[in-house]
Backbone as a ProteinNet text record, in pm:
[ID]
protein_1_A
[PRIMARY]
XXXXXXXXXXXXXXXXXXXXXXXXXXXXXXXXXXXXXXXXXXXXXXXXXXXXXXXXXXXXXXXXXXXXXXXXXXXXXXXXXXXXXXXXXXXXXXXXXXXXXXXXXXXXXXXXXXXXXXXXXXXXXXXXXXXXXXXXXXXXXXXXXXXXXXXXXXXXXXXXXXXXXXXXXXXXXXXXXXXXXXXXXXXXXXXXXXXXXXXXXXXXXXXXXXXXXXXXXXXXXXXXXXXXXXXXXXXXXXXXXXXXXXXXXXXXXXXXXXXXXXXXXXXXXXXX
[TERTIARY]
1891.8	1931.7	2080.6	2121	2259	2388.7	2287.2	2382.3	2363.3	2252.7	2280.9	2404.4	2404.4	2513.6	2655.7	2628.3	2771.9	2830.7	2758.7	2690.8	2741.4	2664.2	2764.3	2895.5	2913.3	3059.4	3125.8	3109	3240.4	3226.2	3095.9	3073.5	3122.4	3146.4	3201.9	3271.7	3263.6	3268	3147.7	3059.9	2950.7	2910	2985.7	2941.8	2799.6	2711.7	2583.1	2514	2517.1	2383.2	2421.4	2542.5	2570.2	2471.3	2477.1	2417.5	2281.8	2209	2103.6	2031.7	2078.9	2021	2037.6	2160.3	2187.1	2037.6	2020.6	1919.3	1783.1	1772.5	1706.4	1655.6	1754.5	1766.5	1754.9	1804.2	1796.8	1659.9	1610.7	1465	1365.3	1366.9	1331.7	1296	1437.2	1478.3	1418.9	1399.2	1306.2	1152.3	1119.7	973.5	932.5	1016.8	987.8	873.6	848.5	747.2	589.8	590.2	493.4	438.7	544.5	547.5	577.1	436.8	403.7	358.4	333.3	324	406.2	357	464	480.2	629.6	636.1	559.6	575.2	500.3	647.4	685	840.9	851	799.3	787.1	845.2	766.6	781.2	947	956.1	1066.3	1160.5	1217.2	1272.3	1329.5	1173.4	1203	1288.7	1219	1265.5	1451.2	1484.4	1621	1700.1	1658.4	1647.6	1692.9	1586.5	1609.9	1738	1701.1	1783.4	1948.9	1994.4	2130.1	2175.4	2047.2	2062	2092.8	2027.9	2027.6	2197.6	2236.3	2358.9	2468.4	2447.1	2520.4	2541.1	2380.8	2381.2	2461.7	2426.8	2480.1	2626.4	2732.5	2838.4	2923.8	2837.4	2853.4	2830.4	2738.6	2709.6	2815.2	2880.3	3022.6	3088.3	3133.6	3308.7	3287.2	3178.4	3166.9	3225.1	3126.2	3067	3232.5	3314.8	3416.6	3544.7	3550	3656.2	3624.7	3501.3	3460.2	3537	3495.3	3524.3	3694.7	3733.8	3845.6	3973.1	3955.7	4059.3	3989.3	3885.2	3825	3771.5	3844	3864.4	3944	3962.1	4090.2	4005.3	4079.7	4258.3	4211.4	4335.1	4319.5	4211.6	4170.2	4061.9	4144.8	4022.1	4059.5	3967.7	3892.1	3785.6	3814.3	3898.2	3864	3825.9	3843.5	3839.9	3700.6	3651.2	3524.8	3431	3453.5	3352.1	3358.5	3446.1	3426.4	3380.4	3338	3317.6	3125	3077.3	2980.1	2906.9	2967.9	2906.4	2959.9	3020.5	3008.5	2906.9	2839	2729.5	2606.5	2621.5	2488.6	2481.4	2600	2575.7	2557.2	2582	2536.5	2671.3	2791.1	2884.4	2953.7	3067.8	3142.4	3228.9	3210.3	3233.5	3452.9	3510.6	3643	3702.1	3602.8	3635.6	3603.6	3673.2	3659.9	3626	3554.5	3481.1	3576	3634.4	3729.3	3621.7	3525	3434.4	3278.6	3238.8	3096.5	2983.6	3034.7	2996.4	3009.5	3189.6	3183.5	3119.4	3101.8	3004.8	2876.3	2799.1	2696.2	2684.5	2769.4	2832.7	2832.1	2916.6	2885.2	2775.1	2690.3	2552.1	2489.8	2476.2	2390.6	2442.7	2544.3	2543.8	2457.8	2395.9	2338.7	2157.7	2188.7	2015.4	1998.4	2101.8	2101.2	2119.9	2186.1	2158.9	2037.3	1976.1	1867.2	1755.7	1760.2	1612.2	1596.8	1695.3	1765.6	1696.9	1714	1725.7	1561.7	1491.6	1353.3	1300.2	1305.3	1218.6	1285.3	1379.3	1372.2	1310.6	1285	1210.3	1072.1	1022.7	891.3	849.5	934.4	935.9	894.6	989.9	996.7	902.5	808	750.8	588.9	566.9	461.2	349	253.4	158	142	100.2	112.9	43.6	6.6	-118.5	-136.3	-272.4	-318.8	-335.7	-297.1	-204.6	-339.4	-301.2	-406.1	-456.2	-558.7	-619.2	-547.1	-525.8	-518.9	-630.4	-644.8	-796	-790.8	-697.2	-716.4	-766.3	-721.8	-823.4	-932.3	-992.9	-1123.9	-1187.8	-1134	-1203.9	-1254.1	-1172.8	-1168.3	-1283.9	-1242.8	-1396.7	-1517.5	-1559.5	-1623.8	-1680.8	-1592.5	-1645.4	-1657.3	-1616.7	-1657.8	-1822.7	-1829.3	-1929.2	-2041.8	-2016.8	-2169.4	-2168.7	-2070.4	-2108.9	-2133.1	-2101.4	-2076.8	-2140.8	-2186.8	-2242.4	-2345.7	-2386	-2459.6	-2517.2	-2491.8	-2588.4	-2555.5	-2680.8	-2695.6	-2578	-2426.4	-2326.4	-2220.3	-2232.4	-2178.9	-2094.7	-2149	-2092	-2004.5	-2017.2	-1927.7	-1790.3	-1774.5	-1577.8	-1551.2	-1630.6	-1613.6	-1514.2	-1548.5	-1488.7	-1362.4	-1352.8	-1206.1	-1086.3	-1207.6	-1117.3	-1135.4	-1140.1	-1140.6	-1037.8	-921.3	-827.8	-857.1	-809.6	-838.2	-736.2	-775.1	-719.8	-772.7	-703.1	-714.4	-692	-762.5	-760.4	-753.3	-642.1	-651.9	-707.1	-742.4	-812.2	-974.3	-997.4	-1161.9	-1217.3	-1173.1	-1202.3	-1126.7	-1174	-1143	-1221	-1168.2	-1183	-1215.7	-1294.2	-1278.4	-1268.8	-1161.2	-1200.5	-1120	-1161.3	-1027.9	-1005.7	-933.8	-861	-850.9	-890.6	-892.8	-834.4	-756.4	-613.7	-620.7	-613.5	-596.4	-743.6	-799.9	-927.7	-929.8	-936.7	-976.1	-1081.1	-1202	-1323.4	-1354.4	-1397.1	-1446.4	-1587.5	-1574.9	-1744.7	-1784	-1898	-1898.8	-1898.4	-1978.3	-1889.7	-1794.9	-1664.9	-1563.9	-1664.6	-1561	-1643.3	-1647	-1681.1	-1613.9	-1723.3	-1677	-1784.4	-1817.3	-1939.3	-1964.9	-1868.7	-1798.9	-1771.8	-1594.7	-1581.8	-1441.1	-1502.5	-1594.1	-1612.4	-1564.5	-1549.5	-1504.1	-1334.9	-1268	-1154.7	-1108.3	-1178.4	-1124.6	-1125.7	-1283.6	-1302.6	-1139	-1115.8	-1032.2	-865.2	-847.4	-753.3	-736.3	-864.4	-803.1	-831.3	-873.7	-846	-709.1	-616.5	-501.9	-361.6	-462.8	-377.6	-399.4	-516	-506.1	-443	-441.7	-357.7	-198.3	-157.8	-13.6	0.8	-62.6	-90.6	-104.4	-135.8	-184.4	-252.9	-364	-503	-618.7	-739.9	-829.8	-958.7	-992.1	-1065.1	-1211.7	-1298.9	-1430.9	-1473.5	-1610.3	-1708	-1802.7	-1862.2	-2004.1	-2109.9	-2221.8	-2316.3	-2317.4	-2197.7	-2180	-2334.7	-2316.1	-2459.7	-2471.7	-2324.7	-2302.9	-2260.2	-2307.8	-2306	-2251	-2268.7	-2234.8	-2037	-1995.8	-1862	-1817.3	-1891.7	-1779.6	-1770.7	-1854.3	-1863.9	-1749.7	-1742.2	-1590.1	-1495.2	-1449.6	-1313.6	-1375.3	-1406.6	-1396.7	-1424	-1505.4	-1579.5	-1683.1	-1695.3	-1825.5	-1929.7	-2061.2	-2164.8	-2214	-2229.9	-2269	-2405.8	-2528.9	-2665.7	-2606.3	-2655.6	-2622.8	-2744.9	-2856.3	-2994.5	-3015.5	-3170.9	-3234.2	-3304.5	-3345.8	-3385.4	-3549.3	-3562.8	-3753.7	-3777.8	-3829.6	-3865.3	-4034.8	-3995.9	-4147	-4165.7	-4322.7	-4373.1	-4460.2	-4405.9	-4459	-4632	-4647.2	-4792.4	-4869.4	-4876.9	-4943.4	-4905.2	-4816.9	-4786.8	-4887.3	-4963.8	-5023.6	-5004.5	-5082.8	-5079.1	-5163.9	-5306.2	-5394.2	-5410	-5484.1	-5492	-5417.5	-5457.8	-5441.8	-5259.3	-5278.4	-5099.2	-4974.3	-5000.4	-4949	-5025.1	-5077.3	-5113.2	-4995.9	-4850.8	-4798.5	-4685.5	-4688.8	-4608.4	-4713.1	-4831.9	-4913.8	-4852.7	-4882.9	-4875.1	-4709	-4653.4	-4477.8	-4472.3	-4569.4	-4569.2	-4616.9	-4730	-4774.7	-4719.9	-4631.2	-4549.8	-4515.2	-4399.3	-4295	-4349.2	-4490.8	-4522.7	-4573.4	-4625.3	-4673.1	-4508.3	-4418.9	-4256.1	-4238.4	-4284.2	-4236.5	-4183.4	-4134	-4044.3	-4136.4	-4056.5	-4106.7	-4043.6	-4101.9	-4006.1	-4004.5	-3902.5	-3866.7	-3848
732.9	841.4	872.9	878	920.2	804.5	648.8	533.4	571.5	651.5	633	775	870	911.7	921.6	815.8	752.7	652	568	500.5	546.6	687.1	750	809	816.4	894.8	769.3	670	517.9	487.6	512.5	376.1	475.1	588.9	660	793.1	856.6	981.2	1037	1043.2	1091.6	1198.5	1357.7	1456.5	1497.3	1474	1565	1475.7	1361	1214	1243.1	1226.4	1276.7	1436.1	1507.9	1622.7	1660.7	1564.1	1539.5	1504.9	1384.3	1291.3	1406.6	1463.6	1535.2	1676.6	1722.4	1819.7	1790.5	1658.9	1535.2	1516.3	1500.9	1433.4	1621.9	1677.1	1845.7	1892.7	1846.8	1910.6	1845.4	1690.6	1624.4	1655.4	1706.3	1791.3	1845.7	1964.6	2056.7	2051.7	1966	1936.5	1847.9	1834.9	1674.7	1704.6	1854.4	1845	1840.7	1825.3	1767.2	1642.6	1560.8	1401	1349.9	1415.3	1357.5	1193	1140.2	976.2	893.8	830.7	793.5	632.3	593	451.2	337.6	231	169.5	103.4	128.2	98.6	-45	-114.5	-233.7	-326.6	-269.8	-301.3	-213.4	-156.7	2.6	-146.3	-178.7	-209.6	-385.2	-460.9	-579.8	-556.9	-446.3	-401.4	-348.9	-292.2	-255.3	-440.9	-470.1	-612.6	-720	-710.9	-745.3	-725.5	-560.2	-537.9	-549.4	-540.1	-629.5	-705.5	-804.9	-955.4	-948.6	-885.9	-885.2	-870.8	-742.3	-755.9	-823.2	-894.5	-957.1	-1094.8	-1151.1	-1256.6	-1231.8	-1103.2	-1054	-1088.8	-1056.9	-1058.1	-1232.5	-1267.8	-1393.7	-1477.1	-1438.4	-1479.2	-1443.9	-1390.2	-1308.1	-1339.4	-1406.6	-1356.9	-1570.9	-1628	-1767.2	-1831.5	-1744.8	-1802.1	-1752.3	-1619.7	-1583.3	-1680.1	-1738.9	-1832.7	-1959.6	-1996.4	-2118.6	-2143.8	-2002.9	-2005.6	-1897.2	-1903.7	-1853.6	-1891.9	-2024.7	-2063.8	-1987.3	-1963.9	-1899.7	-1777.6	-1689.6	-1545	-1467	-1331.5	-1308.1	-1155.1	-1095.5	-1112.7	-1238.3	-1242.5	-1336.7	-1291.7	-1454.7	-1381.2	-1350.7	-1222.5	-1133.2	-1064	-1076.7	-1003.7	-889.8	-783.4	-631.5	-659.6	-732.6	-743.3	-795.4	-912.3	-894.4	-827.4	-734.5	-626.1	-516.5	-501.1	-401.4	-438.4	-594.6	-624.4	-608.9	-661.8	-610.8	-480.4	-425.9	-284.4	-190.3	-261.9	-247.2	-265.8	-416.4	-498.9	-423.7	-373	-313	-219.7	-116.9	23.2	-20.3	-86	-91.5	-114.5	-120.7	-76.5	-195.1	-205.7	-377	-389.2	-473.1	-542.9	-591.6	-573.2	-597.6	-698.3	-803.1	-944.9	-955.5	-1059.8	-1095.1	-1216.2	-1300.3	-1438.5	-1470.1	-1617.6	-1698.3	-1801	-1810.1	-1945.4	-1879.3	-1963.3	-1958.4	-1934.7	-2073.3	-2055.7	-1936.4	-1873.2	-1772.1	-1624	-1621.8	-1570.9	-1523.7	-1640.4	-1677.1	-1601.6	-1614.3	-1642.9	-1457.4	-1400.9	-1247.7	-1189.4	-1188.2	-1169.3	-1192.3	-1295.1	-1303.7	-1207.3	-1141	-1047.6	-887.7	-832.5	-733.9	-818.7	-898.3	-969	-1022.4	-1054.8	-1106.8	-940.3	-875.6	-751.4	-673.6	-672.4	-579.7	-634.1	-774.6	-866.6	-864.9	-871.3	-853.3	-679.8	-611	-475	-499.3	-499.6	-479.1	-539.6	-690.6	-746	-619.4	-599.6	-502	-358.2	-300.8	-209.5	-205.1	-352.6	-379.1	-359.5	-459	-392.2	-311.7	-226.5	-98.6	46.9	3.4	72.8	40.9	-80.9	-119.4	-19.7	-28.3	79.7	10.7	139	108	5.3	-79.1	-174.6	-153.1	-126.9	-74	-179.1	-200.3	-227	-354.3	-469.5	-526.8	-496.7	-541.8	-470.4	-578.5	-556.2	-671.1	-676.7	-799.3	-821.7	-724.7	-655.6	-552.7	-417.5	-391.4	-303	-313.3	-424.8	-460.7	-462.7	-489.5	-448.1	-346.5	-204.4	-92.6	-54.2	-62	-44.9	-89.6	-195.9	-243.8	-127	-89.3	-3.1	112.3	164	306.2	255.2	157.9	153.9	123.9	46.9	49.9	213.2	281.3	438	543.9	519.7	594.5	583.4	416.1	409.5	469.6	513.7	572.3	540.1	422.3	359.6	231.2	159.8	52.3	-70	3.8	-55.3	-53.5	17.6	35.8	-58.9	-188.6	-328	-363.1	-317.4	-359.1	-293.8	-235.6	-180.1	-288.8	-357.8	-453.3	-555.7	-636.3	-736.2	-744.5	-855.3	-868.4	-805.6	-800.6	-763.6	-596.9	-489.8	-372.8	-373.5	-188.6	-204.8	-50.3	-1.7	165.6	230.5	369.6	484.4	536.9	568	634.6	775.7	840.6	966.4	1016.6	1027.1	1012.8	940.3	855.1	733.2	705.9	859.5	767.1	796.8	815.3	819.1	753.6	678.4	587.1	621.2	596.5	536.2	393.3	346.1	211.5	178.2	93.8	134.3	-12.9	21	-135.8	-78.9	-90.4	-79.8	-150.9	-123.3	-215.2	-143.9	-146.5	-106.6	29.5	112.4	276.1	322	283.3	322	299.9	348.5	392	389.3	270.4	316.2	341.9	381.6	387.9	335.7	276.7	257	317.7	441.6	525.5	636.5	716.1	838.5	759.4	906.9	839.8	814.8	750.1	709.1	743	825.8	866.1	983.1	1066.7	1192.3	1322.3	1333.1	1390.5	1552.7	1600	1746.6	1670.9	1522	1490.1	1407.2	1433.9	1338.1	1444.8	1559	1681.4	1659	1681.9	1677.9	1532.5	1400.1	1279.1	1255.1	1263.7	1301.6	1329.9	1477.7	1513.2	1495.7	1436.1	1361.2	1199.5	1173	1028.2	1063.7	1138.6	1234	1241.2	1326.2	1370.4	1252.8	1163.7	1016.8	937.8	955.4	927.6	974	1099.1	1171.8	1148.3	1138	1070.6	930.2	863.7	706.5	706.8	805.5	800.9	702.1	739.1	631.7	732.2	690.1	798.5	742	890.9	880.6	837.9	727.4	699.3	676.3	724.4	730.1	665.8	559.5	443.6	451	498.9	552.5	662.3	741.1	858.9	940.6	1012.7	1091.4	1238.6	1298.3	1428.2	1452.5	1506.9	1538.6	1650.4	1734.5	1883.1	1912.4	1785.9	1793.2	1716.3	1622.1	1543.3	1648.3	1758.3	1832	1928.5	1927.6	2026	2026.5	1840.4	1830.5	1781	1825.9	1803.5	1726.9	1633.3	1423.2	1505.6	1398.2	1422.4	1319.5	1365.5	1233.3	1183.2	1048.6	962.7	859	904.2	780.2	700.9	575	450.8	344.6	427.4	365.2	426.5	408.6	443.3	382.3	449.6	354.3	408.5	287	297.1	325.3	437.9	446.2	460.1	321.7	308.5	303.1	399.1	455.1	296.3	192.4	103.2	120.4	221.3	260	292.3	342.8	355.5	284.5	182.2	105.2	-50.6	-81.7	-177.6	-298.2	-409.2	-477.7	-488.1	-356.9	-427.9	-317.7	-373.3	-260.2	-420.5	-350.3	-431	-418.6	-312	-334.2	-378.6	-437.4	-480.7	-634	-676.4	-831.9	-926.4	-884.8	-972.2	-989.7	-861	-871.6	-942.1	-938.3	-1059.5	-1176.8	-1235.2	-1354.3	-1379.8	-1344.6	-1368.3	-1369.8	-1328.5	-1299.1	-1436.2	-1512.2	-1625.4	-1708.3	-1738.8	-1828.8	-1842.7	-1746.6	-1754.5	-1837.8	-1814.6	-1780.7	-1917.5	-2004	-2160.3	-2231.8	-2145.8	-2255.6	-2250.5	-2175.9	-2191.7	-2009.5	-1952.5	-1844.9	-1735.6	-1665	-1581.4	-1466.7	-1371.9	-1227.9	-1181.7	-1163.7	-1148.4	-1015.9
-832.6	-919.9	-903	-750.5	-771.1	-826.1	-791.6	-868.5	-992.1	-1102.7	-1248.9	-1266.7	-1200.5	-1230.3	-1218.1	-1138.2	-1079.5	-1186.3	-1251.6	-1341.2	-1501.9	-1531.5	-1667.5	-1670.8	-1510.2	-1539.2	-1550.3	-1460.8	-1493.3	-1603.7	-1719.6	-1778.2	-1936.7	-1910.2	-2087.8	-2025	-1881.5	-1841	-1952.3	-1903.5	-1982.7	-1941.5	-1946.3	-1828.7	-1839.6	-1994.4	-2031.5	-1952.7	-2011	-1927.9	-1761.1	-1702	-1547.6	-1520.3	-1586.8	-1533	-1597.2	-1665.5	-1682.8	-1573.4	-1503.8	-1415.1	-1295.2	-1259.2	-1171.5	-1163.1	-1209.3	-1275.1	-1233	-1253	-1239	-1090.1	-1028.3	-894.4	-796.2	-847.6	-782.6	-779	-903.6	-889.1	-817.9	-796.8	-731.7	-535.6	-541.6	-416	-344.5	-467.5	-445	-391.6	-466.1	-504.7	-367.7	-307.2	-181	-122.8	-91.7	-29.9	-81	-183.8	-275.1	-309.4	-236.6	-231.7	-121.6	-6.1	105.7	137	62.4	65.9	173.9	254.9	350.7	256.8	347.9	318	419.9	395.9	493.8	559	655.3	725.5	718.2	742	723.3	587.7	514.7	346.6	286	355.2	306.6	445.9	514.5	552.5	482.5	448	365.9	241.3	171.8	59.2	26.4	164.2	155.9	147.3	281.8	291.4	143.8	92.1	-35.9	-157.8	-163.3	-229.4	-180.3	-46.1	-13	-80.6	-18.4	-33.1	-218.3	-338.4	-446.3	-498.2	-423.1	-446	-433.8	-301.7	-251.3	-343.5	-378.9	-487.7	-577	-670.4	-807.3	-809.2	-672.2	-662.1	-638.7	-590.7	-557.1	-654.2	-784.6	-893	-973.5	-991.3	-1084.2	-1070.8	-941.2	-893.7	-899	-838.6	-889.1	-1046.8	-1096.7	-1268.9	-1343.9	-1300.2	-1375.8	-1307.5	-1158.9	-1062.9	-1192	-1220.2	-1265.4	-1435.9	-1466.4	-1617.1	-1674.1	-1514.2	-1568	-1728	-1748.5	-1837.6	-2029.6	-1974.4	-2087.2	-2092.6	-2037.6	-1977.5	-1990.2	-2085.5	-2047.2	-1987.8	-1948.4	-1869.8	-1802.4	-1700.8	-1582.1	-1474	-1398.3	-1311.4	-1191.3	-1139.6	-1015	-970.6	-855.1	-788.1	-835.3	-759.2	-905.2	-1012.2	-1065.4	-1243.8	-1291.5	-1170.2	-1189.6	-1181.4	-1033.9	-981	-1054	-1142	-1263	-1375.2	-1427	-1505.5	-1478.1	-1344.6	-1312.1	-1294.4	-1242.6	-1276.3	-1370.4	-1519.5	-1617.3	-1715.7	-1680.5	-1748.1	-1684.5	-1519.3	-1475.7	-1581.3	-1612.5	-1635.6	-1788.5	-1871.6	-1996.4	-2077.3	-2008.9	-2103	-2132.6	-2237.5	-2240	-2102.6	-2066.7	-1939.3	-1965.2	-1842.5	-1882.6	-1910.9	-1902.4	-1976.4	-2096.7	-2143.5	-2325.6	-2286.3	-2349.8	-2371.2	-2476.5	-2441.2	-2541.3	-2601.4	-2512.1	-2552.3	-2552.9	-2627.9	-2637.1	-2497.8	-2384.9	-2241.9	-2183.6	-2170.4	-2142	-2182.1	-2280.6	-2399.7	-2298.5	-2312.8	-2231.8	-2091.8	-1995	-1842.6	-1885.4	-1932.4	-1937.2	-1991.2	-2096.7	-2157.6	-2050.4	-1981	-1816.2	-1713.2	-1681.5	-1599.3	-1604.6	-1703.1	-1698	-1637.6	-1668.9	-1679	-1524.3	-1497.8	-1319.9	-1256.2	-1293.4	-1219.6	-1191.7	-1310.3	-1354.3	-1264.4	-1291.8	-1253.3	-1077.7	-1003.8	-846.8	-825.6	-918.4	-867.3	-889.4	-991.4	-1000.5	-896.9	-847	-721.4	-606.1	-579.8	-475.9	-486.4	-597.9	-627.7	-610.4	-656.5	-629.2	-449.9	-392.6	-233.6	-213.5	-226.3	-195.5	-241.4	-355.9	-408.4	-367.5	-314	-298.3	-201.7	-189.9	-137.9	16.8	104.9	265	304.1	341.8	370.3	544.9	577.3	706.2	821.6	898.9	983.2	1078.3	1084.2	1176.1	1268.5	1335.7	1512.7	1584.2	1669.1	1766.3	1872	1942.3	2000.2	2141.4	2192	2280.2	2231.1	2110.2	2053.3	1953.8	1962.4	1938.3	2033	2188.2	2312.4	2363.3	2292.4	2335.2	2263.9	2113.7	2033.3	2115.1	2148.7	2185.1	2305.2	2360.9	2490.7	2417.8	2322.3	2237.1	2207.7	2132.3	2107	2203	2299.4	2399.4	2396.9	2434	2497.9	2322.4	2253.5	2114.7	1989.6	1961.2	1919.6	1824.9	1700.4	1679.5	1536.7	1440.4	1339.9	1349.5	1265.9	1278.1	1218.2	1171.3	1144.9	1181.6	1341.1	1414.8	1441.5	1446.2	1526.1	1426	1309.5	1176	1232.6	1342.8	1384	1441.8	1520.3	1625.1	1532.4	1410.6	1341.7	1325.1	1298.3	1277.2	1145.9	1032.4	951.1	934.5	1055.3	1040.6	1095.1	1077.7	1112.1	1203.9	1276.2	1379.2	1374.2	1362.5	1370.7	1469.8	1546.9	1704.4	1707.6	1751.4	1789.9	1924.7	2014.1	2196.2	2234.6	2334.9	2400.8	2375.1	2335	2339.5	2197.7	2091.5	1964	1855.4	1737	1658.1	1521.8	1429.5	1344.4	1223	1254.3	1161.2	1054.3	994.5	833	786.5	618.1	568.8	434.8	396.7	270.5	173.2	46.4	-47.2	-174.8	-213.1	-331.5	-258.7	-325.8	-298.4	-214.4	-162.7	-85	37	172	253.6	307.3	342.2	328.9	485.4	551	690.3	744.1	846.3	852.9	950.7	893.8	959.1	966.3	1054.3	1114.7	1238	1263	1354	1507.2	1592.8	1669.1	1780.5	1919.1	1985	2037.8	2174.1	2178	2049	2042.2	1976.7	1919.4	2022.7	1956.3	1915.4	1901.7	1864.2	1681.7	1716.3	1530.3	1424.9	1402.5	1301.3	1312.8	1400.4	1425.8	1412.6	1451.1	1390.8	1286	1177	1032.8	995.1	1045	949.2	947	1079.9	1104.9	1025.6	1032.4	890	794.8	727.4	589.5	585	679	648.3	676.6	723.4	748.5	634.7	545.2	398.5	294.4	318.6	224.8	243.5	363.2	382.7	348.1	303.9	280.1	121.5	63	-67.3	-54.1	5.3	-21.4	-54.2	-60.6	-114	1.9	59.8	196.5	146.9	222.4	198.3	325.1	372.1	469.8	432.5	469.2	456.2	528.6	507.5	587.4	744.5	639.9	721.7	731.7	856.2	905.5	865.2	888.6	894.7	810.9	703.5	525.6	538.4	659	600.4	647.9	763.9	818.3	671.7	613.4	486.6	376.7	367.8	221.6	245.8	410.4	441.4	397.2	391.5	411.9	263	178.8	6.2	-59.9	53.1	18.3	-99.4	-167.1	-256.2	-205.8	-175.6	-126.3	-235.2	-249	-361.9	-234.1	-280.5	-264.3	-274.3	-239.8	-304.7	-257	-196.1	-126.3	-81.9	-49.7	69.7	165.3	296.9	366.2	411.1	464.7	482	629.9	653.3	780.9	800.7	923.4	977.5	1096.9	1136.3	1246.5	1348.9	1419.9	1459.3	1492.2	1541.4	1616.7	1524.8	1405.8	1277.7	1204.5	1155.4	1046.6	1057.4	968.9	933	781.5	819.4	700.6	601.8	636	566.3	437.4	345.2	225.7	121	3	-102.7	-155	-162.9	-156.6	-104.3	57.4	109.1	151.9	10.6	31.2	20	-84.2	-110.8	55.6	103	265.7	376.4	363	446.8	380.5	292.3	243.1	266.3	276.7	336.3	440.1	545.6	639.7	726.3	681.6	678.2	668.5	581.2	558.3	625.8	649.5	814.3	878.9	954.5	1032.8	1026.7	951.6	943.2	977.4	857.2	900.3	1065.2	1168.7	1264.3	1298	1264.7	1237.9	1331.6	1437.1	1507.9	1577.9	1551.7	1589.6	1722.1	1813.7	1908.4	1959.1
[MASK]
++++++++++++++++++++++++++++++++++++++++++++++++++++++++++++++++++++++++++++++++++++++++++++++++++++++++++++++++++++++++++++++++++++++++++++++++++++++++++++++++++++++++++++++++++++++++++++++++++++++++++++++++++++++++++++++++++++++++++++++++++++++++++++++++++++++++++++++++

């Protein structure tokens, strides 16, 4: 924002479009704290990265293509003369060279288009969404020891894997989860002693909300801590619970689970 108004004042002294953008960029200001989204440092560091390197091309592309095509150039060539001719072509305006030839013609019409196209891949960088961070196999170990002691549904072992990533809450509480575009999903309630699952809950909630991701819990237990922090519960199944010491096979309705049962049971197949 502050290059486009830097931008209308070189490129006409344009004071209304300058204090448009300015207006622009003030209110923006203001508002920052409304646009808690973190960057992902990583990506925010490639991305500056990039965009250097973009410029640095752009310039190296100019001050080349105008050394090359000087005899069909006027004025004469001269690094000032180009670097104003460039961020003339960025800003939109006629550039301080005149094209004698057709090539050269060409050779300037390509400077707004090599600028623009440099700036967008670095924008893309830089704009891209956080992506959540790998485990490494020492803290898949740790899980591992949350879970012998913490443990508490049958998808528990689903933190253990490789492609989950953790959110830690002090040494003995975690989070597991993976991300897929803007989602957040967790598996789980968090993981950890019991009077720390409310306070971890809502600690990767608010680590979502700084992520601009959108928080999800997967066969969470405690319906009444997710309705807190503003989750909506969505079914998505149910499950069958059976009493071993009263549960049987016989009765007509459960002929077609004998007869599956048999099968197995001729292939070889035996429950342990």
């Amino acid at each position: 924002m502050i290059a486009t108004i830097v931008f209308e004042l070189v490129k006409d002294l344009d004071f209304e479009a300058a204090a448009l953008f300015a207006w622009i960029l003030a209110g923006l200001w203001w508002f920052r704290h409304h646009f808690a989204a973190d960057s992902d440092p990583r990506r925010l560091r490639w991305g500056l990265a990039v965009l250097l390197a973009g410029v640095a091309t752009a310039v190296v592309y100019a001050i080349a293509g105008a050394a090359i095509l000087e005899d069909q150039l006027q004025p004469e060539f001269g690094i000032v003369t180009t670097l104003e001719s460039l961020a003339a072509a960025f800003a939109g305006s006629p550039t301080t060279y005149r094209a004698l030839t057709e090539r050269a013609s060409w050779f300037l019409g390509s400077l707004p288009i090599v600028s623009y196209a440099l700036v967008i891949v670095a924008l893309t960088q830089l704009l891209r969404p956080v992506i959540a961070p790998r485990a490494a196999a020492s803290e898949r170990e740790r899980v591992h020891q949350l879970l012998n002691r913490w443990g508490r549904n049958y998808i528990s072992h689903l933190a253990a894997q490789g492609g989950a990533s953790y959110h830690w809450i002090g040494d003995d509480t975690c989070v597991a989860y993976t991300v897929r575009g803007r989602t957040a999903l967790a598996l789980g309630d968090p993981i950890g002693p019991p009077e720390k699952i409310q306070p971890a809950a809502q600690d990767f909630v608010a680590l979502c909300d700084r992520q601009d991701w959108i928080a999800a819990f997967y066969q969470a237990d405690e319906s009444a801590l997710y309705r807190s922090l503003g989750l909506t519960l969505v079914t998505i199944g149910a499950e069958a619970l059976l009493r071993p010491a009263d549960f049987t096979l016989g009765g007509k309705k459960r002929a077609d689970l004998r007869y599956a049962l048999h099968r197995n049971e001729k292939a070889g197949v035996r429950f342990v």
